[in-house]
C-alpha positions as a Python dict, from the first residue, in 0.01 Angstrom:
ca = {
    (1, 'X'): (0, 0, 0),
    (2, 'X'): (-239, -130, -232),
    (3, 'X'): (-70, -285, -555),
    (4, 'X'): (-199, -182, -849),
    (5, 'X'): (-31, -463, -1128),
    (6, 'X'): (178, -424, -1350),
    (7, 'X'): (223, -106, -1557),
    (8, 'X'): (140, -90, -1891),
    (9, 'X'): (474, -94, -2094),
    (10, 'X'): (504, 315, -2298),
    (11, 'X'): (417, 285, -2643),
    (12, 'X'): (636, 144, -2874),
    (13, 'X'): (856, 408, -3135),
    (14, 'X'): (803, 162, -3452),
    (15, 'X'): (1053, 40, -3692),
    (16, 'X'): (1060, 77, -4090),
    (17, 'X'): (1304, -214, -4148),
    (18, 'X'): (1033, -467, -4330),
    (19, 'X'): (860, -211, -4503),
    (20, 'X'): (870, -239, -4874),
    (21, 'X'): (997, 59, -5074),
    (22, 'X'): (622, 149, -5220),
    (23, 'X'): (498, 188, -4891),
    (24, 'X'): (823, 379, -4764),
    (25, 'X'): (795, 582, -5037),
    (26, 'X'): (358, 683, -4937),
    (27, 'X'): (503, 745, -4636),
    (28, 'X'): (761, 990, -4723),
    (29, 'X'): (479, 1118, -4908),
    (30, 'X'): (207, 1157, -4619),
    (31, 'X'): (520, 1275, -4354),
    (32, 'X'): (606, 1576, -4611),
    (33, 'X'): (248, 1639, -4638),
    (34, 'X'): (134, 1617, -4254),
    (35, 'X'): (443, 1739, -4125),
    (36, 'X'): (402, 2151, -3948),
    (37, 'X'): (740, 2322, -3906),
    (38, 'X'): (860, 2569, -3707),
    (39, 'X'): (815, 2819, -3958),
    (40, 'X'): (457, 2757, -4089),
    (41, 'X'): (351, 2742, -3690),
    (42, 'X'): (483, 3126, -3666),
    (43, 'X'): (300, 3209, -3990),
    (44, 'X'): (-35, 3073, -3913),
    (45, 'X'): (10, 3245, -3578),
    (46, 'X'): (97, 3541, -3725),
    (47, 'X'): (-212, 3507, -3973),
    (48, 'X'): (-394, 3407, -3645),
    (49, 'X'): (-341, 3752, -3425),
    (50, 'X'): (-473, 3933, -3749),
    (51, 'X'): (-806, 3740, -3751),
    (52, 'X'): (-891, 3767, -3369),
    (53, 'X'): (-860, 4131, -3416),
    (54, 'X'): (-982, 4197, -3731),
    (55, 'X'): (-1307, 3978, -3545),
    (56, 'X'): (-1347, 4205, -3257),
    (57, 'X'): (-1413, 4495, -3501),
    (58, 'X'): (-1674, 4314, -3745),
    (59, 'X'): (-1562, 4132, -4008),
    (60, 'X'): (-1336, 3836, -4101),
    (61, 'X'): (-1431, 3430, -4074),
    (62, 'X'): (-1371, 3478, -3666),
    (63, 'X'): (-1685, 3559, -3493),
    (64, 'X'): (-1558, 3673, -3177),
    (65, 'X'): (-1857, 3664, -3041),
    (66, 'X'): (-1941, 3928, -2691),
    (67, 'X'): (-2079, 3645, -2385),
    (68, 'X'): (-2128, 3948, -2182),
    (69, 'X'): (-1988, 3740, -1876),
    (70, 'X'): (-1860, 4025, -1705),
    (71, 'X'): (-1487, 3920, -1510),
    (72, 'X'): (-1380, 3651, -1354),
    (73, 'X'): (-1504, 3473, -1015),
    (74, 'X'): (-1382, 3554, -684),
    (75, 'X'): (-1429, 3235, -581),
    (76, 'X'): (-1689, 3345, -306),
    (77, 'X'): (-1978, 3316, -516),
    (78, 'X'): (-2266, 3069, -364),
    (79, 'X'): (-2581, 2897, -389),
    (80, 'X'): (-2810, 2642, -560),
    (81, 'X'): (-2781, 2605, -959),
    (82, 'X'): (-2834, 2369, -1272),
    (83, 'X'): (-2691, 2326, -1551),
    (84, 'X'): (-2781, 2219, -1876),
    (85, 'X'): (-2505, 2102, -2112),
    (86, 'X'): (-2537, 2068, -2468),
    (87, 'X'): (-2278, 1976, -2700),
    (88, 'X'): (-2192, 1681, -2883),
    (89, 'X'): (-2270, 1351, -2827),
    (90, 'X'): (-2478, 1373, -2492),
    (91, 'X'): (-2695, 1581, -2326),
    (92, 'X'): (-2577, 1637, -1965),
    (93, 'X'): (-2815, 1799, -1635),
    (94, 'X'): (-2598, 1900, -1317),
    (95, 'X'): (-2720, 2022, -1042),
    (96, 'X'): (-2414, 2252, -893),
    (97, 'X'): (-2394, 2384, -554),
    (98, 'X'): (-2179, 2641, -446),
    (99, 'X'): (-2008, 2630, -137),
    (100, 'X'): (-1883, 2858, 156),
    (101, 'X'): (-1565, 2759, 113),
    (102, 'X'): (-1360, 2921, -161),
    (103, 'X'): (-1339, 2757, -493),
    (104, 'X'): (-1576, 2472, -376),
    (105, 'X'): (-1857, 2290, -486),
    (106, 'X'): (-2091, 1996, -486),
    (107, 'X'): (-2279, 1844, -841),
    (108, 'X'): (-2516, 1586, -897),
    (109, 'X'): (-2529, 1487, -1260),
    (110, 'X'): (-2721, 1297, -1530),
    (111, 'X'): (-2647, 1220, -1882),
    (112, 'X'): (-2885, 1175, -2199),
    (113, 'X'): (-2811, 1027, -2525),
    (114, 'X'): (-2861, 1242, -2815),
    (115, 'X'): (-2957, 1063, -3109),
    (116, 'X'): (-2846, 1110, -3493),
    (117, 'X'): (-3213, 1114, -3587),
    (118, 'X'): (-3252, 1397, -3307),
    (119, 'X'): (-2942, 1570, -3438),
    (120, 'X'): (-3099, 1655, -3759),
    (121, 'X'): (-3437, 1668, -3692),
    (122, 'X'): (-3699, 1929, -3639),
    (123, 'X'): (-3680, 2202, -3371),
    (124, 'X'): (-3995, 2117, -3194),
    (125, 'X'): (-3897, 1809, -3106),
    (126, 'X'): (-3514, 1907, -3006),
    (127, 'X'): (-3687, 2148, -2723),
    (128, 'X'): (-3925, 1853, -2609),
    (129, 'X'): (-3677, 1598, -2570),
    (130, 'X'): (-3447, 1891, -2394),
    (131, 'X'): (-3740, 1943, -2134),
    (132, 'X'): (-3833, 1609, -2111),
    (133, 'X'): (-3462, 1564, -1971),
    (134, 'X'): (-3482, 1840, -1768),
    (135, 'X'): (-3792, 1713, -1573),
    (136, 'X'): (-3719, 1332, -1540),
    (137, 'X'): (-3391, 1483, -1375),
    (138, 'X'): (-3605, 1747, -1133),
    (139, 'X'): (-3869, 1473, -1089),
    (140, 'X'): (-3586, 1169, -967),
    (141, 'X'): (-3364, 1453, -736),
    (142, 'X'): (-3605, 1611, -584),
    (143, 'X'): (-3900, 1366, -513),
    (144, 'X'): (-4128, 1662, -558),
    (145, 'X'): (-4489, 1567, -636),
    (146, 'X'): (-4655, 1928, -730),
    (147, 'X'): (-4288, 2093, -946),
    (148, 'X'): (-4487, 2404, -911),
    (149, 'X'): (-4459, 2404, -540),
    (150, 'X'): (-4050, 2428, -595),
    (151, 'X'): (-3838, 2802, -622),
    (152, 'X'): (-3763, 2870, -940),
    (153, 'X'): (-3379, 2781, -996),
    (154, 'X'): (-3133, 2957, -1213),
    (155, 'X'): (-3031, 2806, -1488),
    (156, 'X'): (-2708, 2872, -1754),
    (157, 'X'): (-2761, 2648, -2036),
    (158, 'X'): (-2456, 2567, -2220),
    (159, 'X'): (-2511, 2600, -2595),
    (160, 'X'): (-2210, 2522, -2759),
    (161, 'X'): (-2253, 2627, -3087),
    (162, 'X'): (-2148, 2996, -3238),
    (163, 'X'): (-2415, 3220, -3146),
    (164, 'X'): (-2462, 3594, -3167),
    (165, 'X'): (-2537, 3749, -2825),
    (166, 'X'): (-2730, 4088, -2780),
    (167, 'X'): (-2782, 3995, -2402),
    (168, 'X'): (-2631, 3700, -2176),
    (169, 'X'): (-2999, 3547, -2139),
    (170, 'X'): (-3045, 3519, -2513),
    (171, 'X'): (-2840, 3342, -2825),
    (172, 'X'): (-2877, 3368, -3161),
    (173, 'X'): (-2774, 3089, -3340),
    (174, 'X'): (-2529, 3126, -3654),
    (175, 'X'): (-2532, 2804, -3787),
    (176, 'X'): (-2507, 2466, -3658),
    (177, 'X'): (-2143, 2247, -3601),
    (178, 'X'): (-2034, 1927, -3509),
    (179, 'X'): (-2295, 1756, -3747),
    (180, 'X'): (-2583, 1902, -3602),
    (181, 'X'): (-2851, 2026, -3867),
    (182, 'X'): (-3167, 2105, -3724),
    (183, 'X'): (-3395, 2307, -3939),
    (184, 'X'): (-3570, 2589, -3823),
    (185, 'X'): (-3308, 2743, -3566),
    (186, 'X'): (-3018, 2881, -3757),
    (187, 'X'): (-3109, 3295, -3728),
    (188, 'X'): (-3324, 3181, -3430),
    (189, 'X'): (-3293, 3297, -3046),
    (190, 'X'): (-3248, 2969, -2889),
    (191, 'X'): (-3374, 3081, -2527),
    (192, 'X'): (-3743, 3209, -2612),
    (193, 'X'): (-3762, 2813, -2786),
    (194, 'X'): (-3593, 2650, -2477),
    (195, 'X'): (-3781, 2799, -2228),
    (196, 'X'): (-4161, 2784, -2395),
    (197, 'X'): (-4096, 2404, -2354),
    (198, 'X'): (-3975, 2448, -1983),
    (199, 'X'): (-4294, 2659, -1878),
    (200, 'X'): (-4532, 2395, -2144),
    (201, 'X'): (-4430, 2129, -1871),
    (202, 'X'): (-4413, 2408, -1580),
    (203, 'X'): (-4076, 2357, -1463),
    (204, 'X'): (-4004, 2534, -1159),
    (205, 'X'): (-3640, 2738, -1381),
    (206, 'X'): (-3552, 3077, -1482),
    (207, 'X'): (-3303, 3078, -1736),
    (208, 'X'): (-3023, 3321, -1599),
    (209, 'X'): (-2759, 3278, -1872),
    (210, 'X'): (-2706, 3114, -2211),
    (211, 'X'): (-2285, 3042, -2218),
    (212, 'X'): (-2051, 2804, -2457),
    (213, 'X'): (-1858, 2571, -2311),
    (214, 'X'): (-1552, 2725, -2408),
    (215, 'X'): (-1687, 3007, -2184),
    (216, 'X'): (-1769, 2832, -1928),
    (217, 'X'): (-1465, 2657, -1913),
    (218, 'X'): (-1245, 2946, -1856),
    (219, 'X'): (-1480, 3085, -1582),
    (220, 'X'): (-1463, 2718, -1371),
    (221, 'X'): (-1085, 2726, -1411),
    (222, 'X'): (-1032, 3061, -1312),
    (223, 'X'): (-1297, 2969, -990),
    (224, 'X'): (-1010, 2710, -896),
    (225, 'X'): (-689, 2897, -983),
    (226, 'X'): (-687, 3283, -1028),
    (227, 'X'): (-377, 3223, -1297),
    (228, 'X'): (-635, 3101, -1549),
    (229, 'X'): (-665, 3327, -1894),
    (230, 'X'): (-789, 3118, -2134),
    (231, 'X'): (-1034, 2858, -2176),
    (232, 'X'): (-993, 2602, -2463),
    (233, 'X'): (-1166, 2333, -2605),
    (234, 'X'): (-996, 2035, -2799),
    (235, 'X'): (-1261, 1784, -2876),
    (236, 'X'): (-1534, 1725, -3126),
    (237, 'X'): (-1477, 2085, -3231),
    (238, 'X'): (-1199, 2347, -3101),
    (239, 'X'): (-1261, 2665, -2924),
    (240, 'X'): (-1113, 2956, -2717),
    (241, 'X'): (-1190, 3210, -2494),
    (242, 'X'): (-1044, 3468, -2322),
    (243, 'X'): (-1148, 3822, -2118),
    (244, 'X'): (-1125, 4141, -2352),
    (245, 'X'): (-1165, 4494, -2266),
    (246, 'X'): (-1439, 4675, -2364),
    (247, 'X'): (-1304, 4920, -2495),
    (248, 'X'): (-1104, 4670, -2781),
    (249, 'X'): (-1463, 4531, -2902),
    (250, 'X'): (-1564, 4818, -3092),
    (251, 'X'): (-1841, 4567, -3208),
    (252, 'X'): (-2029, 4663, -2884),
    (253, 'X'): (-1926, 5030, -2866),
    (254, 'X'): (-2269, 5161, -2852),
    (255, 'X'): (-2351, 5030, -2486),
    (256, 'X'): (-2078, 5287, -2384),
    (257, 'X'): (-1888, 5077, -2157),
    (258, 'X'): (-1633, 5156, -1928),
    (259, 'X'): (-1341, 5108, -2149),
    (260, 'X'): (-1148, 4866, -1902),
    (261, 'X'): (-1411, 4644, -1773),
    (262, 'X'): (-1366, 4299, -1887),
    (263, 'X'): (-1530, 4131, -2132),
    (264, 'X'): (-1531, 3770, -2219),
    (265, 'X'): (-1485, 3705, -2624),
    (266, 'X'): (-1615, 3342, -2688),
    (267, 'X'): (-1368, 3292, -2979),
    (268, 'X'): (-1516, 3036, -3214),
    (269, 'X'): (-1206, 3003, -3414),
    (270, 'X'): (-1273, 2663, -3550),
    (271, 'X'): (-1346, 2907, -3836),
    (272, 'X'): (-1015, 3008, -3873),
    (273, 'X'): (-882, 3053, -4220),
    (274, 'X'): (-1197, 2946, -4387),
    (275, 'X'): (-1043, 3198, -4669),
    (276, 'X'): (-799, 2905, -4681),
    (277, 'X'): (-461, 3155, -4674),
    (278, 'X'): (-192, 2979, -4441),
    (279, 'X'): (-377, 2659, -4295),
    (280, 'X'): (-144, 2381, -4485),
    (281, 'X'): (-431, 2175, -4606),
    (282, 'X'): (-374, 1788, -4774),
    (283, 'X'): (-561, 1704, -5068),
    (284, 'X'): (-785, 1486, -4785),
    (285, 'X'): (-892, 1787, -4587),
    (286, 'X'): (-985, 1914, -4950),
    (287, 'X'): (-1185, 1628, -4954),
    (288, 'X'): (-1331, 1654, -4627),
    (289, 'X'): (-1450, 2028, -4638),
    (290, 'X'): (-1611, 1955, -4956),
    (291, 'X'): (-1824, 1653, -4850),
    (292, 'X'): (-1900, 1808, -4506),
    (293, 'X'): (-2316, 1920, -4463),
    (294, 'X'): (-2106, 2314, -4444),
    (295, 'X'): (-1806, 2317, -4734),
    (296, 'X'): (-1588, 2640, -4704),
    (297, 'X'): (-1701, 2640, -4331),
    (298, 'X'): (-1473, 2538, -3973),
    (299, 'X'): (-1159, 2526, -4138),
    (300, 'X'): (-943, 2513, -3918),
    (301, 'X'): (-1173, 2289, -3669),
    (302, 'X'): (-1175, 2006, -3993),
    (303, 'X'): (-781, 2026, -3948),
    (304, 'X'): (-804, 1950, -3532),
    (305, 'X'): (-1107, 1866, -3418),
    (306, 'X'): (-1160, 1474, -3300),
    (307, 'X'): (-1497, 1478, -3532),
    (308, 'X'): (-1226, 1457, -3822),
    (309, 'X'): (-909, 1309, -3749),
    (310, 'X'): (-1033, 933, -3781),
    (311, 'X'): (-1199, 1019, -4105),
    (312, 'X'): (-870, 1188, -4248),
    (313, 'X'): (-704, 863, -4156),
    (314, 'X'): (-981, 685, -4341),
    (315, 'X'): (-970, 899, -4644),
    (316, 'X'): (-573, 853, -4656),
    (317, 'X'): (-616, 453, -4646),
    (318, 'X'): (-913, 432, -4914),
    (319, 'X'): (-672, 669, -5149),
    (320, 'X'): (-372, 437, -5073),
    (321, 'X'): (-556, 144, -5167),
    (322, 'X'): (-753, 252, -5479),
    (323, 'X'): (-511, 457, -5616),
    (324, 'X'): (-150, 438, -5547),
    (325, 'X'): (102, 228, -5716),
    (326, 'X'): (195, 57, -5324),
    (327, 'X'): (-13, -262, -5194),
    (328, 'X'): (-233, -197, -4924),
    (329, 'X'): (-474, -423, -4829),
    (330, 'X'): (-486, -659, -5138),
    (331, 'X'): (-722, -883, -5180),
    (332, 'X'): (-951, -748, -4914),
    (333, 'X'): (-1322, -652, -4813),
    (334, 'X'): (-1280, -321, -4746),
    (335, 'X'): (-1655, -221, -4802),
    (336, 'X'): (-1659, -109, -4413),
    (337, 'X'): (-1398, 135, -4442),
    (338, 'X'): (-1517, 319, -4756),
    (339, 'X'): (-1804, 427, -4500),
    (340, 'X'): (-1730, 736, -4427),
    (341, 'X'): (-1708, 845, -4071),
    (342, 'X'): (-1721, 499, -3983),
    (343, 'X'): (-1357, 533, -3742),
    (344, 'X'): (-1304, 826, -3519),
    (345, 'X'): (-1058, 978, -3356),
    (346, 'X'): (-1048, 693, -3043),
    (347, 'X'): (-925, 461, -3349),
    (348, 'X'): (-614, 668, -3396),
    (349, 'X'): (-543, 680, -3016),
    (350, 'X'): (-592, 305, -2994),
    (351, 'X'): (-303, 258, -3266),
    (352, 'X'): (-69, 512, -3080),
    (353, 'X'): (-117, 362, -2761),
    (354, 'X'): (-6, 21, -2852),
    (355, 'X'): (262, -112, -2691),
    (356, 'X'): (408, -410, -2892),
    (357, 'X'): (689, -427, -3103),
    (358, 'X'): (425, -638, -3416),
    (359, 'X'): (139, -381, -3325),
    (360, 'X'): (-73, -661, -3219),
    (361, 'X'): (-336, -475, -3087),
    (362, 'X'): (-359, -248, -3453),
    (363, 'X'): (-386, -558, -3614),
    (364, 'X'): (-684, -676, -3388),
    (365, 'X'): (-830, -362, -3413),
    (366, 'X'): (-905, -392, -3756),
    (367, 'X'): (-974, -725, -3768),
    (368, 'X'): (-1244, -682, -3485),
    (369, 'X'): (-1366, -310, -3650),
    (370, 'X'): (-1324, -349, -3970),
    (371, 'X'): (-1233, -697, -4106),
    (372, 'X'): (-929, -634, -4217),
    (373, 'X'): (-690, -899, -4181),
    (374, 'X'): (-328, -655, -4227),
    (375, 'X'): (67, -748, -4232),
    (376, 'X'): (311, -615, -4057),
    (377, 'X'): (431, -333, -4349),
    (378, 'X'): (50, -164, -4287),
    (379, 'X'): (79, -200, -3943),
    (380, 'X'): (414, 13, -3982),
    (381, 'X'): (236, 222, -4225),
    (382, 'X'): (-121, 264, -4014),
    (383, 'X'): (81, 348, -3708),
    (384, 'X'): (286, 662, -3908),
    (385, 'X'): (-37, 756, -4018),
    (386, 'X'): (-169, 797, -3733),
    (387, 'X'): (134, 997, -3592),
    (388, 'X'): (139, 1237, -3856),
    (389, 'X'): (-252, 1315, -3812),
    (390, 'X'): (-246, 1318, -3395),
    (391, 'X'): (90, 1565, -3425),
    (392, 'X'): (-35, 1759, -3655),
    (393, 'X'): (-400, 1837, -3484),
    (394, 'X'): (-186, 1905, -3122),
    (395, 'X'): (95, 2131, -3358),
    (396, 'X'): (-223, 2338, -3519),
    (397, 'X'): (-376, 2339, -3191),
    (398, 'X'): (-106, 2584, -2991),
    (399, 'X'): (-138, 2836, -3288),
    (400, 'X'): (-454, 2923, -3140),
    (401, 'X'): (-366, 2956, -2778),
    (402, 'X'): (10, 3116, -2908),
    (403, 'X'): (-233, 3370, -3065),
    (404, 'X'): (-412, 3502, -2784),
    (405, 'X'): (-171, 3530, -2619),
    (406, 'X'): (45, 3759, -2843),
    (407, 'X'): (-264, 3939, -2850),
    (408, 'X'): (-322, 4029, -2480),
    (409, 'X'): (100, 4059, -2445),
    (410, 'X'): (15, 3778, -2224),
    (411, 'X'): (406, 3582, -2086),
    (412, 'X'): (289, 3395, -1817),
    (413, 'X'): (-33, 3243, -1716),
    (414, 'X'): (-209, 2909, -1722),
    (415, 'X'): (-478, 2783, -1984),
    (416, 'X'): (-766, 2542, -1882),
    (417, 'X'): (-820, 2272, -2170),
    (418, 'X'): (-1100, 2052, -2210),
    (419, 'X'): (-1258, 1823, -2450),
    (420, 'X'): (-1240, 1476, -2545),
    (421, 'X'): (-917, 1497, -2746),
    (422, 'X'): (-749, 1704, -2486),
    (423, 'X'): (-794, 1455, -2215),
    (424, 'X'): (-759, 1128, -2410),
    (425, 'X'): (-549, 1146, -2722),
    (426, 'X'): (-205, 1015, -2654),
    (427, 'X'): (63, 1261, -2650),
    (428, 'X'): (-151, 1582, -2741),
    (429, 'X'): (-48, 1746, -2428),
    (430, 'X'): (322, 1709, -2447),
    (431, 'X'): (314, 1767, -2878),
    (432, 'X'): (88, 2108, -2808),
    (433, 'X'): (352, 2235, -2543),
    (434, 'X'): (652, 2162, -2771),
    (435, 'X'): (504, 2352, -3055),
    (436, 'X'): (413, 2635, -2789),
    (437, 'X'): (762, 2639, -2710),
    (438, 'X'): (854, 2661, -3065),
    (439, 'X'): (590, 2900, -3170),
    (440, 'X'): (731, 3183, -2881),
    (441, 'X'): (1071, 3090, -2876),
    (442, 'X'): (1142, 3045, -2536),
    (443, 'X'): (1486, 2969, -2369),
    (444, 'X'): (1563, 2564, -2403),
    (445, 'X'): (1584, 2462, -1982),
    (446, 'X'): (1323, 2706, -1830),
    (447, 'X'): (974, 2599, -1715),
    (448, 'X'): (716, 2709, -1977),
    (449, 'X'): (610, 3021, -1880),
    (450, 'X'): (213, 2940, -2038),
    (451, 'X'): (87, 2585, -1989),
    (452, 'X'): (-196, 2434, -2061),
    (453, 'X'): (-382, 2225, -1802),
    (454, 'X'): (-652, 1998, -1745),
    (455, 'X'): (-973, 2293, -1740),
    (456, 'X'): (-1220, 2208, -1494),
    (457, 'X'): (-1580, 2105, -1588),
    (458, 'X'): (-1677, 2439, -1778),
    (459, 'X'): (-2011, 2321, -1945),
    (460, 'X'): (-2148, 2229, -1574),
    (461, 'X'): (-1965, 2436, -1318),
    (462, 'X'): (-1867, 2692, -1562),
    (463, 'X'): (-2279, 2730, -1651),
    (464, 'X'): (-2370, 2745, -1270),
    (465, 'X'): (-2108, 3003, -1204),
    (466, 'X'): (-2201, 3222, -1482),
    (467, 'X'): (-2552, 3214, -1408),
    (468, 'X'): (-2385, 3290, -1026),
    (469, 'X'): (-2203, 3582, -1174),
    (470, 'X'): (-2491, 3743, -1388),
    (471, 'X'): (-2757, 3737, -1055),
    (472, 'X'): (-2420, 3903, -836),
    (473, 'X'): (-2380, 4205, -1068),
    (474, 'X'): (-2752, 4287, -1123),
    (475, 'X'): (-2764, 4299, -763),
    (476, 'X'): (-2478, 4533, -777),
    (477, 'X'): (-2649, 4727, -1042),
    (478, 'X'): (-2442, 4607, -1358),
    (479, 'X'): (-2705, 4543, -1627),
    (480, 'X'): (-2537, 4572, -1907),
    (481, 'X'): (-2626, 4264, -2153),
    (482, 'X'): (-2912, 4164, -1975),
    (483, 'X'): (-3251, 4090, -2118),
    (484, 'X'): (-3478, 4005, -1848),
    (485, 'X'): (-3381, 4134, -1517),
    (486, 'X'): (-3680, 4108, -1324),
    (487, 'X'): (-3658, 3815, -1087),
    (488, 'X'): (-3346, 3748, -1155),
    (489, 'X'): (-3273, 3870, -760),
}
């Protein structure tokens, strides 16, 4: 057996002894504030259930949005696919291929940066540098010389940002998240813009299906393990989705669907309570609605989404330091904390995870990020902080997930969770499954009846699949939602 070192030593609980009575008393302050109970976790679950229905209709903050991705997978599906993934920070080109074997698959994969100046630029030049991509990853896999020699491959492109979808090949944007703010495309259909810079360069694709990743994350899970009902996504923003009936979506009542055929409902409940009538905002996510590019928008993503919990932390110090009676950081440069956004939410996750008893590694981490030289009282106090923020965002998190499933009367099933927050921040996990617990009151010593696992890669496999899944039921003569089915066989 190989050995593989030492372990690292569990993160330490923290002690309050040498902290002065200002600072005890800020954090009395920031616990009371931070702090979800039992009770306010039923509420905004409660609240919750209204707004998911209320959405299906037409109306409310909720979109709710149709993906016309009609059931799940069988796990039988097959063939060659890409995938084009775009999200937050990178741009991402798979090429998936389905295998014989049930629930299997092969990808190849390549990853492009997208930049700030890209992220608020001009459409024109969003589509170019998207094709561009697309290409150099055709051009290095394939070793083709002549492209249009190549079959046209499907293609699901994985937009994830809330759009409004007539059809499964098209996508209306509704306005841009996760601090994208590209003129020109809110109100737009994305696909006619993608794909006139796919055929300028003559790329051998045919765009089968235009998902979110919160879609496609609940179809790739469900590919793997046929307990799968929801999809989630905990990262830069938060999303869930889920399979609806038809006949519940009045929305789309005019296609005259079956009433029971399943629907999948792309959620996009980061806009949860943007009426503001049971999320327990601080005066910081005050703060942070009002300074974001869209104030009065994403409320409840602001609260839990990793794009925001560094910058609450940030917010919290700045106001401890300018104007509370306590002494934090006296005598300081603290010029490169006042920028804002300048810490995100890997900064908390670094001060949970360390290990030592003097939070050595904290205090490194702000010499080395910020030039803060700190003592061991705001260590004690940064640490908290950080607590608070992390247990709140995984608390707020299960209300979503909690609602659902109240919704569907679902008491047993798994949930596939993604995103960078999911995956990485310490303890979100086991925090969301204790307030799940607490949420639907289940019996203290049996299993949880609804977990939430580790989803499987929903903006790549889920895309391929979907675009699988839409070229299956045309050939079994299910059209409904689809825009252009010629040559989609």
């Amino acid at each position: 057996m190989v050995g593989l070192g030492p372990r690292r030593q569990p993160s330490r609980k923290g002690s309050m002894a040498d902290v002065p009575d200002d600072l005890l008393e800020q954090i009395k302050y920031l616990e009371k504030i931070f702090t979800v109970d039992q009770a306010k976790l039923k509420e905004v679950t409660s609240h919750f259930v209204k707004e998911l229905e209320k959405g299906n209709v037409e109306g409310g903050s909720i979109p709710m949005n149709p993906t016309w991705v009609m059931g799940f997978p069988d796990g039988h599906e097959t063939g060659t696919f890409l995938a084009l993934d775009m999200g937050g920070t990178n741009l991402r080109v798979c090429e998936i291929i389905l295998l014989e074997e049930k629930g299997e698959f092969d990808i190849i994969q390549s990853k492009y940066r997208m930049s700030e100046e890209l992220k608020t630029g001009e459409s024109e030049e969003l589509w170019e540098y998207i094709a561009d991509c697309i290409q150099q990853f055709i051009e290095y896999h394939h070793e083709v010389e002549d492209l249009e020699k190549l079959d046209k491959i499907p293609l699901g492109f994985t937009f994830s940002f809330p759009a409004t979808q007539n059809y499964i090949d098209n996508g209306i944007l509704q306005r841009w998240t996760k601090g994208f703010d590209i003129s020109g495309v809110e109100g737009k259909d994305v696909a006619p813009l993608l794909e006139a810079a796919l055929a300028k360069r003559k790329l051998p694709i045919r765009l089968s299906a235009l998902i979110n990743d919160t879609t496609g994350t609940l179809i790739a899970s469900a590919y793997t393990d046929d307990t799968m009902r929801i999809g989630c996504i905990f990262g830069t923003g938060c999303n869930a989705a889920y399979m609806e009936s038809c006949g519940s979506v009045s929305k789309i009542a005019s296609y005259n669907l079956p009433p029971n055929m399943p629907i999948a409902i792309n959620c996009e409940y980061g806009a949860f309570d943007n009426e503001h009538v049971v999320l327990p905002r601080t005066p910081y996510d005050v703060v942070i609605d009002n300074d974001s590019p869209r104030p009065g928008q994403q409320a409840f993503e602001k609260m839990i989404a990793g794009l925001y919990l560094g910058e609450l932390f940030r917010l919290v110090l700045i106001d401890l330091h300018d104007n509370k009676s306590c002494k934090v950081f006296q005598g300081q440069n603290i010029s490169k904390l006042r920028k804002a956004y300048t810490l995100d939410s890997s900064f908390l996750s670094m001060i949970e995870e360390d290990p030592f008893e003097n939070l050595s590694e904290t205090r490194d981490l702000f010499h080395r990020e910020l030039g803060i030289k700190t003592n061991k009282p705001e260590l004690e106090l940064c640490r908290r902080l950080a607590e608070l923020i992390g247990t709140r965002a995984a608390r707020l998190s299960a209300c979503g997930v909690a609602a659902i499933c109240k919704k569907k009367n679902i008491e047993t099933c798994h949930v596939g969770a993604d995103g960078s927050v999911f995956n990485k921040y310490p303890h979100f996990k086991a925090r969301g499954a204790v307030a799940l617990r607490e949420i639907l009151d289940w019996k203290k010593g049996e299993q949880d009846p609804i977990r939430i696992l580790a989803a499987e890669d929903g903006s790549g496999v889920g895309a391929a699949l979907i675009a699988a899944l839409t070229n299956k039921r045309v050939k079994a003569g299910n059209l409904a939602g689809i825009r252009n089915v010629e040559g989609m066989v």
